[in-house]
C-alpha positions as CSV (number, residue, x, y, z in Angstrom):
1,X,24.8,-80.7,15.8
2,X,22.5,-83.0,14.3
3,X,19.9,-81.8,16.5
4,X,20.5,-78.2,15.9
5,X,19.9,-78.9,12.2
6,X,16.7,-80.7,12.8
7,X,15.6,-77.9,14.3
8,X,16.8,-75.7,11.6
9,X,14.8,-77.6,9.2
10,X,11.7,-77.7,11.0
11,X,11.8,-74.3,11.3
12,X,12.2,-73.6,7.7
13,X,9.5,-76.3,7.0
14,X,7.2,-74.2,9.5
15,X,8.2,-71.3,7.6
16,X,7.7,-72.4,4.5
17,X,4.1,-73.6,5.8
18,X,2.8,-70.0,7.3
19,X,3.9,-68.8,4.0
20,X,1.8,-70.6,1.8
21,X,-1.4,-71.1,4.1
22,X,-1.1,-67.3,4.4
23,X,-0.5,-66.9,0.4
24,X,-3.8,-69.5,-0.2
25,X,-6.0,-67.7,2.6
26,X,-5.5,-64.7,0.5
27,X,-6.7,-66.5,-2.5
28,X,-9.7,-66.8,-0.4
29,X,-10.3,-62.8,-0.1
30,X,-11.5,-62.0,-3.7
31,X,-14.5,-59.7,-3.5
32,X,-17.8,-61.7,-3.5
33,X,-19.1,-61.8,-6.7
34,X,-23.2,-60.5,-7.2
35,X,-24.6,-63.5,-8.4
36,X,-27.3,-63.9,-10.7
37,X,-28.7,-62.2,-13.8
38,X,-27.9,-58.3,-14.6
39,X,-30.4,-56.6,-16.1
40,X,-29.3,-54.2,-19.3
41,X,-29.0,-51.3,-19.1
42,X,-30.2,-49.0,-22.6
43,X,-28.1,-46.0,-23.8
44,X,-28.6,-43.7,-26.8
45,X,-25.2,-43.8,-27.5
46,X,-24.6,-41.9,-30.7
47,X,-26.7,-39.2,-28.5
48,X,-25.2,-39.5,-25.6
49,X,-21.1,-39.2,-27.4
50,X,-22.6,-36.1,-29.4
51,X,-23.9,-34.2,-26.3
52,X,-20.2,-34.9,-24.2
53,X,-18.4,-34.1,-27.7
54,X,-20.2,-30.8,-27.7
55,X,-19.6,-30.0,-23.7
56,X,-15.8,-30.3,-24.7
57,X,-16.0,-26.9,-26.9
58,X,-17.0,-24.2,-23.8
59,X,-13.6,-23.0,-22.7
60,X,-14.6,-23.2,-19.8
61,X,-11.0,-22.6,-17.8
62,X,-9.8,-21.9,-14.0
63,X,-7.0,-19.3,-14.5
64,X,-4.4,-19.1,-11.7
65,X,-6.1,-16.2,-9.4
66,X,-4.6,-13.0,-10.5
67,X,-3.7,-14.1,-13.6
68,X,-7.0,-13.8,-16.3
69,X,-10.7,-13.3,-15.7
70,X,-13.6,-15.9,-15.5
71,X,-14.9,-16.1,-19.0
72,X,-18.4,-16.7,-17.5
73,X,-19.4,-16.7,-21.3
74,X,-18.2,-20.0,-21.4
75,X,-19.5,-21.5,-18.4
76,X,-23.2,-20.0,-19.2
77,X,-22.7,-21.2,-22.8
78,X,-22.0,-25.0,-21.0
79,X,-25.0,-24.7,-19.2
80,X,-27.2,-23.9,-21.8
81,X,-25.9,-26.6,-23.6
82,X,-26.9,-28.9,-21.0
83,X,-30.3,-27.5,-20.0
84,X,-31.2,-28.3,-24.1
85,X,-29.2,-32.0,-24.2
86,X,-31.0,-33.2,-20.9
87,X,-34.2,-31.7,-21.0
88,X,-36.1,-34.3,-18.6
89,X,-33.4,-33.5,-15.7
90,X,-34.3,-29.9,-15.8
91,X,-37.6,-30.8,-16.0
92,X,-38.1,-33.1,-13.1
93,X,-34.8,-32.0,-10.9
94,X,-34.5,-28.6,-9.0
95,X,-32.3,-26.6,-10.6
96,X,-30.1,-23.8,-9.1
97,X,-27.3,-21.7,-10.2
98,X,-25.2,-21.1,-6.9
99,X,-22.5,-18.3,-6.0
100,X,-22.8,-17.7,-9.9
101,X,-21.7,-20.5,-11.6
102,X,-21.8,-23.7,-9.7
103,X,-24.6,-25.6,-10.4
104,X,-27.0,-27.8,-7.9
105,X,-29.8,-30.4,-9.0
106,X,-32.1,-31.9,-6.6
107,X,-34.1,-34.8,-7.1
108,X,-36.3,-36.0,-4.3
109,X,-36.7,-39.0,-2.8
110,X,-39.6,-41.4,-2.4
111,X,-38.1,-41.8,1.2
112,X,-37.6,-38.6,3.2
113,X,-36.2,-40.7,6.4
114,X,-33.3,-41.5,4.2
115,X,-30.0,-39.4,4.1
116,X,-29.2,-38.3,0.3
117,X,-26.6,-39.5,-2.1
118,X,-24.4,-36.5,-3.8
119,X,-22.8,-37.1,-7.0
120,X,-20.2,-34.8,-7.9
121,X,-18.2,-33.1,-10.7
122,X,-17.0,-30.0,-12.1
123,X,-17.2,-27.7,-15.0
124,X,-14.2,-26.1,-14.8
125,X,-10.5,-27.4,-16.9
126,X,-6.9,-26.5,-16.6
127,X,-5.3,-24.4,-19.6
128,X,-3.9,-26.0,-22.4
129,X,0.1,-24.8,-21.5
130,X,1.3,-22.0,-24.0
131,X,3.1,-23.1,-26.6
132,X,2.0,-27.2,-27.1
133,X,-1.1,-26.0,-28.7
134,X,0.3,-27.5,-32.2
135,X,1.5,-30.5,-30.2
136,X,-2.3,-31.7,-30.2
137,X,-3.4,-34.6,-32.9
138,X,-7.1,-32.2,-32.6
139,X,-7.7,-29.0,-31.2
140,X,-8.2,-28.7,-27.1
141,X,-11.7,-27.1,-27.8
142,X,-12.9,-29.1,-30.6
143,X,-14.7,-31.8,-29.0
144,X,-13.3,-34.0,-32.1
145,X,-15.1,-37.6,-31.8
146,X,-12.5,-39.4,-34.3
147,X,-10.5,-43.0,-34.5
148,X,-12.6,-44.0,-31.4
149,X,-12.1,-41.0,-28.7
150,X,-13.8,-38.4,-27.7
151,X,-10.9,-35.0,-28.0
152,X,-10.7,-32.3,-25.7
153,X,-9.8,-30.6,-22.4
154,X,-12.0,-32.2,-19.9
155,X,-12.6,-35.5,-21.8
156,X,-11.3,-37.0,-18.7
157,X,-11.1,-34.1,-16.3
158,X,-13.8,-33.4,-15.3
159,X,-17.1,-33.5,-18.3
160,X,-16.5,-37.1,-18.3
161,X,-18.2,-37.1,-14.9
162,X,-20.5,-34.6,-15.2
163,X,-22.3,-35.4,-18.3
164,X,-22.1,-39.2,-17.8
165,X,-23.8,-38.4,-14.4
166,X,-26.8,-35.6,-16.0
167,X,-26.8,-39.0,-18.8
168,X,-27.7,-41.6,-16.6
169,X,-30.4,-39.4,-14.5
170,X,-32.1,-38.3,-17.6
171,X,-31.9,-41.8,-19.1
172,X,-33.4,-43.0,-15.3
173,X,-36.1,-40.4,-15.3
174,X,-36.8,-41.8,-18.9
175,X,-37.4,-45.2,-18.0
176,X,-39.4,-43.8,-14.7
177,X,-37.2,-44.9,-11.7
178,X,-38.0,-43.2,-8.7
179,X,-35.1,-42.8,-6.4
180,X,-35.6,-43.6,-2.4
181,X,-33.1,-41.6,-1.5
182,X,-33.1,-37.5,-2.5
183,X,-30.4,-37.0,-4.7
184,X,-28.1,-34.0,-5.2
185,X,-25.8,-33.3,-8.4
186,X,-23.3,-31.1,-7.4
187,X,-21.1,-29.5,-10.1
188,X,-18.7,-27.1,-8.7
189,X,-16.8,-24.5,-11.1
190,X,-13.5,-23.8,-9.6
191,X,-12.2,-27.5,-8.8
192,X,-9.0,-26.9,-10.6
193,X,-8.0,-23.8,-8.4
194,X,-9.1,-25.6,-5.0
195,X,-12.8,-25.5,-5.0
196,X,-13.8,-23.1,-2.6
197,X,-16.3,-20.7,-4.2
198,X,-17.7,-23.8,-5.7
199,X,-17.2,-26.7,-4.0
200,X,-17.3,-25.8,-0.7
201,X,-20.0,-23.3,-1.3
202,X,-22.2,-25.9,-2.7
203,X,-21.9,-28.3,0.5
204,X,-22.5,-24.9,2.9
205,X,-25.8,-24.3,1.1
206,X,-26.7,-28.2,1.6
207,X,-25.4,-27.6,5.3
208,X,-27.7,-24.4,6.0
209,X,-30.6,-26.4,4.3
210,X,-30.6,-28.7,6.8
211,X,-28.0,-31.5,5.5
212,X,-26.6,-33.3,8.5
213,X,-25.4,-36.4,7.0
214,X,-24.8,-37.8,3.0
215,X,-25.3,-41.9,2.5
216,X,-22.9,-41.2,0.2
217,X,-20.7,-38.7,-1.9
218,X,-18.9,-39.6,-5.3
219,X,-16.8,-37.7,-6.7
220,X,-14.1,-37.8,-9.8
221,X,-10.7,-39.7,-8.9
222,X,-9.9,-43.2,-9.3
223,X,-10.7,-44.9,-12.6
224,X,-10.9,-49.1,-14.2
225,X,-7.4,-49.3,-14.8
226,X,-5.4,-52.2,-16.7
227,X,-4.4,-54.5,-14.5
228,X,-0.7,-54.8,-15.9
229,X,0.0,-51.4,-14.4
230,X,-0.3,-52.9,-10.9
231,X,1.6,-56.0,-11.8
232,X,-1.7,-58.0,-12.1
233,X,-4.1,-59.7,-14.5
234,X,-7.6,-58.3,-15.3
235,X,-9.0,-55.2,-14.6
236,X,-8.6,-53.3,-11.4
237,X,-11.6,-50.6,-10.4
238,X,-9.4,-48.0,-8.0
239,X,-12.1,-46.6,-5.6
240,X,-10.4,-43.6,-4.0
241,X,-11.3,-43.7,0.1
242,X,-9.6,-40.7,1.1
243,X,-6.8,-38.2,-0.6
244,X,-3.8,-36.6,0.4
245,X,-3.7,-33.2,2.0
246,X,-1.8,-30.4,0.0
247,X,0.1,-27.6,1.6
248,X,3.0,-25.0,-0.1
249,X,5.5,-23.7,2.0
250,X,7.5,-20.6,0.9
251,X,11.2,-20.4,2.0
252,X,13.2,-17.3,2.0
253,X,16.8,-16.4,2.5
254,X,17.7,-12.6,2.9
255,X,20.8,-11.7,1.6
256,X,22.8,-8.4,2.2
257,X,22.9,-7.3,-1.4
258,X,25.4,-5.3,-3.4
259,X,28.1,-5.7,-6.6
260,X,29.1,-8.8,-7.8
261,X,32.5,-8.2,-8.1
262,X,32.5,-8.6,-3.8
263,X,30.4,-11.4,-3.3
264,X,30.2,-13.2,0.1
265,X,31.3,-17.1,-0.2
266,X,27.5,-18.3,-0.6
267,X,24.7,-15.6,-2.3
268,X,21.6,-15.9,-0.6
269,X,20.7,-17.9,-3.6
270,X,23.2,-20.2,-2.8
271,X,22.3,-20.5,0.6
272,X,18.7,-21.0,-0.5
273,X,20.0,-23.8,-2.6
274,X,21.6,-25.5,0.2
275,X,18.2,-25.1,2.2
276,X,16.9,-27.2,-1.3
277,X,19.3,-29.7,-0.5
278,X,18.6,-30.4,2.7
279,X,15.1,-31.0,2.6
280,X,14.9,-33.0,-1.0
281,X,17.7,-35.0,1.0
282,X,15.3,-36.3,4.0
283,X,12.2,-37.2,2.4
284,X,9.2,-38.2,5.2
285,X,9.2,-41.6,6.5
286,X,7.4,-44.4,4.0
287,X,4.4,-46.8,5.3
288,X,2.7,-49.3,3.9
289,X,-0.4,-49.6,5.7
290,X,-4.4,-47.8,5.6
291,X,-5.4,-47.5,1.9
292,X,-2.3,-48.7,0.4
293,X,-2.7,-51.8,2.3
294,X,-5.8,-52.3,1.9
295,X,-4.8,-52.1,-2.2
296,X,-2.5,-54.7,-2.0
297,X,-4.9,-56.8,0.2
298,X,-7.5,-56.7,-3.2
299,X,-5.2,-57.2,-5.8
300,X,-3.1,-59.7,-4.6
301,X,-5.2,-62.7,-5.6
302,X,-4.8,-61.7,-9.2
303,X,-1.2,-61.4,-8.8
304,X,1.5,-64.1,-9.5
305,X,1.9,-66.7,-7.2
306,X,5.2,-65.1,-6.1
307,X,4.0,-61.8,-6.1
308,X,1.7,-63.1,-4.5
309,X,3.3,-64.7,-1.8
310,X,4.9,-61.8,-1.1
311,X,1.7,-59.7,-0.4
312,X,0.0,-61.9,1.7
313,X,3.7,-62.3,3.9
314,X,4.1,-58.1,4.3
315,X,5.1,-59.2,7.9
316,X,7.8,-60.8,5.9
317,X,8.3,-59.0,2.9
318,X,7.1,-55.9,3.6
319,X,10.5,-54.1,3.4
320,X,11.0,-55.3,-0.1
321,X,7.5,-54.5,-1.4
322,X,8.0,-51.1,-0.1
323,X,11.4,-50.7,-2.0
324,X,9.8,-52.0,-4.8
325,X,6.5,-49.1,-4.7
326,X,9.7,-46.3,-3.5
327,X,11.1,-47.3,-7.0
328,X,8.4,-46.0,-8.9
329,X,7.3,-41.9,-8.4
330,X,3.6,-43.0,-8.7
331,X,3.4,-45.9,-6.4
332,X,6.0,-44.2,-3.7
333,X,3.7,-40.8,-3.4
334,X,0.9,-43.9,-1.9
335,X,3.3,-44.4,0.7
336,X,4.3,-41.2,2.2
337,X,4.1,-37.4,2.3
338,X,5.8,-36.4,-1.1
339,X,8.2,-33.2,-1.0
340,X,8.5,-31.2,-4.7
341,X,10.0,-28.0,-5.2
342,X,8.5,-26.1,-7.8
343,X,9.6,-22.8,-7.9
344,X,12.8,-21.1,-6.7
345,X,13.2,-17.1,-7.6
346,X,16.1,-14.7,-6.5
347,X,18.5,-12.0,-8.1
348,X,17.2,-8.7,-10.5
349,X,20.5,-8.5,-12.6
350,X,23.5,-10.2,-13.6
351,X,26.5,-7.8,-11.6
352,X,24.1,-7.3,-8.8
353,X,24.0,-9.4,-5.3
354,X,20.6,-11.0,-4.4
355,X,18.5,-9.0,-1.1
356,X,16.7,-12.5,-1.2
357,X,16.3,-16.0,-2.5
358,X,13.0,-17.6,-2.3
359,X,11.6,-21.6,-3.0
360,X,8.5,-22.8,-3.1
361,X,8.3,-26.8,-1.9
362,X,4.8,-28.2,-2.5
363,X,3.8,-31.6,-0.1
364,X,0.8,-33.7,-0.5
365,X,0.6,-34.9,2.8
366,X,-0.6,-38.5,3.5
367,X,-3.2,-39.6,5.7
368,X,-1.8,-40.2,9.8
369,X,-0.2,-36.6,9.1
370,X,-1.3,-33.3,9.1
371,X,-0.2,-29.5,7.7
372,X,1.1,-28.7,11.2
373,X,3.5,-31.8,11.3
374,X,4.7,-31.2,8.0
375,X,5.6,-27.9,8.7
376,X,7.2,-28.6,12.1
377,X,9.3,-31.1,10.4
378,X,10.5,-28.8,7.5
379,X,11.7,-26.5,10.3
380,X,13.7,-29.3,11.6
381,X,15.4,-30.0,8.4
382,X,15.9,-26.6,7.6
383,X,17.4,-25.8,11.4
384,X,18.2,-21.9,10.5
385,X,16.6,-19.2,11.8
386,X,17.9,-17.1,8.7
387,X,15.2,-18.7,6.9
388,X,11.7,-17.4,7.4
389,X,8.7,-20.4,6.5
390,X,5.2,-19.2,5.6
391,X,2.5,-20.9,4.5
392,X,1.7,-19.9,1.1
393,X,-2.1,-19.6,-0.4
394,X,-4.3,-22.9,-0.6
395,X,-4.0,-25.7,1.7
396,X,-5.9,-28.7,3.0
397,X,-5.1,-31.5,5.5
398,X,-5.7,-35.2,4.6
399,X,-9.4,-36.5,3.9
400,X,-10.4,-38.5,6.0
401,X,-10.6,-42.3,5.2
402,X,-13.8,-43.8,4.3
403,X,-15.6,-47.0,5.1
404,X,-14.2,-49.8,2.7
405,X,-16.6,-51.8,4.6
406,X,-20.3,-49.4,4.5
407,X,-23.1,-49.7,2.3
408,X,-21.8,-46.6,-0.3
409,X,-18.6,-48.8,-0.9
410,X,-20.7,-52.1,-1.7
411,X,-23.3,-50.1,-3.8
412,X,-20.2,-48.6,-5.5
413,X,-18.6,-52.5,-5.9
414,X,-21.8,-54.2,-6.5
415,X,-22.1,-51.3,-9.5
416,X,-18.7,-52.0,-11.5
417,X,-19.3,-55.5,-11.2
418,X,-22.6,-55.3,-12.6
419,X,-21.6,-53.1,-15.6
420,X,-17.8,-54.6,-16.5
421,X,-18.0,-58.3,-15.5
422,X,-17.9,-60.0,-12.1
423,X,-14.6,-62.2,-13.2
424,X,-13.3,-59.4,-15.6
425,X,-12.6,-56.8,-12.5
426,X,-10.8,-56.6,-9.5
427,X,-12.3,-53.4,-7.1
428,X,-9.8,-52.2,-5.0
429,X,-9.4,-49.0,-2.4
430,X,-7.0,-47.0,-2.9
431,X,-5.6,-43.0,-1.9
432,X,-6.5,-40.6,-4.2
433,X,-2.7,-38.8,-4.3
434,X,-4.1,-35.6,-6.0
435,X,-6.9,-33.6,-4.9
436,X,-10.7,-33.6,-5.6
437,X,-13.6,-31.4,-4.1
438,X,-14.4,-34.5,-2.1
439,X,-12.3,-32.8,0.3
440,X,-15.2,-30.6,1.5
441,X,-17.3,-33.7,2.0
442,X,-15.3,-35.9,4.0
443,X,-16.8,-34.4,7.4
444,X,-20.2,-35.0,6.4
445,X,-19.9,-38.5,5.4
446,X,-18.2,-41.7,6.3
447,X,-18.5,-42.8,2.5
448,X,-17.0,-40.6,0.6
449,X,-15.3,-41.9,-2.2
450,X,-13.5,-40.4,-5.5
451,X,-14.0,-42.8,-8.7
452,X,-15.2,-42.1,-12.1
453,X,-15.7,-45.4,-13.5
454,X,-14.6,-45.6,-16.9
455,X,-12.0,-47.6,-18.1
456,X,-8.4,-45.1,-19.1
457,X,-5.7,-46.0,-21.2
458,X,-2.3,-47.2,-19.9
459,X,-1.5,-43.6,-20.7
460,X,-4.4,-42.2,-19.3
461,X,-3.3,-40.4,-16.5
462,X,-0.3,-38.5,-18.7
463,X,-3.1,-36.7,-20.5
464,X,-5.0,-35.7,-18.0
465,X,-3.8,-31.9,-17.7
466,X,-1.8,-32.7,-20.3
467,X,-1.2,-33.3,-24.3
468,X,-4.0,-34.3,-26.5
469,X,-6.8,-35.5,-23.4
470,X,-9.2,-37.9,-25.2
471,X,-11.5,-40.3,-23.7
472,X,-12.4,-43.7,-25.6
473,X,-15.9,-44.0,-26.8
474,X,-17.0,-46.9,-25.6
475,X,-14.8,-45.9,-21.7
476,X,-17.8,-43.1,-21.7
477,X,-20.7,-44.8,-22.6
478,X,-19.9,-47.8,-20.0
479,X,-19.6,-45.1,-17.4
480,X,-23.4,-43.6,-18.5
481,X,-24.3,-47.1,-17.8
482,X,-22.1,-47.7,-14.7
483,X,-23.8,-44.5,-12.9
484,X,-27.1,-46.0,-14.0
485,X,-26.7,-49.3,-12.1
486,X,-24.7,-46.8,-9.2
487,X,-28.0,-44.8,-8.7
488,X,-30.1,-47.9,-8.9
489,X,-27.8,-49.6,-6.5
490,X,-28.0,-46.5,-4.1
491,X,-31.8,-47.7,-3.2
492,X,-30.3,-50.9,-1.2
493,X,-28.0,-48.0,1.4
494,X,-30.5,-47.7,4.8
């Protein structure tokens, strides 16, 4: 017995020692820090707020298809604005209007033998919802600049990026830099309704130029955020390597119709609700590993030490971390294909029988699956051949996920550090759990990545297609500055 408890003991002891050499080895993973001195960068700021404040008053909106036109007024009003605020860009940089509104900028490179970098954006913005228009502190289309924010649909999604971007080039070309690699701006204006006569269009006229390959493509997405949110100190710099897929699947349920007074024991509305039941009932398998992982992997130095201890043990305490991130809707959709039904329709009158019930359950598919699993799975769940399954309108499979190890990644690192502080940020990968017109890119490179580096509020992401959107001041002249250093950076990729 004795023995036996020795052994017990020596185990825990050996336990207890993998543990922490495991928890201080991680301790040991920090990103390196870029040593020595950062040179400043020089904004007109008061300029540079006024010109973004101004790009916030074009209307410039992606209606559902179907439901209102283009007001191409408003995007060619945009542009004209920006041909007048950055008048060295259109002076030194190719400048194209493609498939009517998109916009392409080339700026050549001092080294032909080099692939090109593409920096990405778009015009377009989501509607301000019907109805919440009084709800906003300033009006969606006023480009307010007051108590230290910039107000307006696309503060943060998606001006932010494109005028910090047309910024910093016409604040590089100012100063004389010279990039080695050619440089394409690619500002697509149908992002918000999936990107494909802008987007995509854009990349195809690269393609048939002659594009092969991109040394890297950045794009909007991930953003400095505050460390608390992640359960950490500091700040954390979320560089999106890859994003989820999106695919809608339509379920119907026919019905026999007829009166109400003789209904059958389940309407096919009720039936369709059953079919609702099922599938919210068996969501897809969670897994912590890829960009997730990788994630926790950078943060976890910052953490706690028993946070901490816990994330560099997931062989451990893996299960518990993962019922921890499931607890949370934001930090569970990292961890698997999420299921959301978002519209259900049925019935034309109160005393009459449905012919049909229908659903609509959106998934944003995770990386590892694909459209064609998703749907295949569905079917099993649903296990009734009374239901028919379509496919309904846009869809995409999982990007890809980029190199957190390449040159575009450091260049992008090496860039956040330079501009917020080596020991103020923590730069982490991470998956992008919306969707971006990186998408169209992810074939064409091995670094593509989705990041818009500027700091958000804790609240941030609520008011992104939401309520009174509103960027700080000083969030979007650090990211002029960030995308400065970035293009600077880009002359160290091979």
């Amino acid at each position: 017995m004795k023995r036996f408890l020795l052994v017990i003991v020596g185990c825990l002891a050996l336990l207890a020692g993998v543990l922490v050499f495991n928890t201080s080895r991680s301790m040991n993973r920090v990103a390196v820090r870029d040593g020595g001195k950062v040179a400043a960068v020089t904004v007109d700021s008061a300029g540079a707020i006024a010109r973004f404040a101004k790009a916030l008053t074009y209307p410039t909106i992606s209606w559902d298809p179907g439901t209102q036109p283009v007001d191409s007024a408003a995007f060619r009003g945009l542009q004209a604005h920006l041909a007048e605020s950055f008048p060295l860009v259109h002076k030194t940089l190719k400048h194209e209007v493609i498939n009517h509104l998109s916009l392409l900028y080339t700026w050549p490179g001092t080294d032909p033998t080099r692939a090109p970098v593409v920096l990405m954006g778009h015009q377009d913005v989501v509607p301000v919802i019907p109805g919440t228009e009084s709800q906003w502190q300033q009006q969606p289309f006023s480009g307010a600049v007051k108590d230290g924010f910039v107000w307006g649909r696309g503060a943060l999604d998606d001006k932010l990026t494109v005028l910090a971007t047309l910024e910093a080039i016409e604040t590089l070309i100012r100063d004389g830099y010279k990039p080695r690699h050619t440089v394409y701006l690619a500002f697509g204006h149908d992002e918000e309704i999936g990107g494909e006569q802008g987007a995509q269009v854009l990349r195809d006229t690269l393609v048939a130029r002659g594009l092969k390959e991109a040394a890297l493509v950045l794009d909007e997405g991930g953003a400095i955020a505050d460390g608390a949110m992640l359960g950490v100190t500091g700040k954390v710099a979320l560089i999106g390597v890859s994003e989820k897929g999106f695919l809608s699947l339509e379920l119907t349920m026919k019905g026999k119709g007829g009166h109400s007074s003789t209904p059958p024991p389940h309407t096919a509305i009720g039936q369709i609700a059953s079919v609702i039941e099922k599938i919210e009932a068996a969501p897809f398998p969670a897994t912590l590993d890829g960009p997730t992982r990788w994630m926790l992997d950078a943060v976890a130095p910052t953490m706690p030490f028993g946070k901490r201890l816990a994330m560099a043990n997931l062989w451990l305490f893996g299960p518990l971390v993962e019922k921890a991130m499931l607890a949370q809707p934001q930090s569970a959709a990292m961890l698997r294909t999420t299921t959301a039904v978002t519209m259900v329709s049925g019935g034309v009158k109160t005393n009459v029988l449905p012919i049909d019930a229908k659903a609509v359950v959106n998934f944003r598919i995770r990386p590892g699956e694909t459209m064609a699993s998703v749907t295949d799975r569905v079917r099993g769940i649903v296990n009734d051949t009374n239901v028919a399954i379509r496919d309904l309108g846009f869809h995409t499979e999982p990007s890809p996920v980029s190199d957190r190890e390449g040159a575009g990644f450091k260049a992008l690192a090496k860039s956040v550090r330079e501009e917020f502080g080596a020991s103020g940020v923590t730069v982490a990968p991470y998956l992008v759990i919306g969707g971006t017109d990186a998408r169209y890119w992810s074939g064409r490179s091995t670094q593509t990545f989705r990041f818009m580096g500027a700091p958000i509020e804790a609240d941030g992401m609520t008011r992104v297609h939401g309520t009174n959107e509103r960027a700080p001041l000083g969030s979007y002249v650090s990211s002029v500055r960030y995308l400065v250093r970035l293009v600077r950076n880009t002359d160290e990729i091979p």
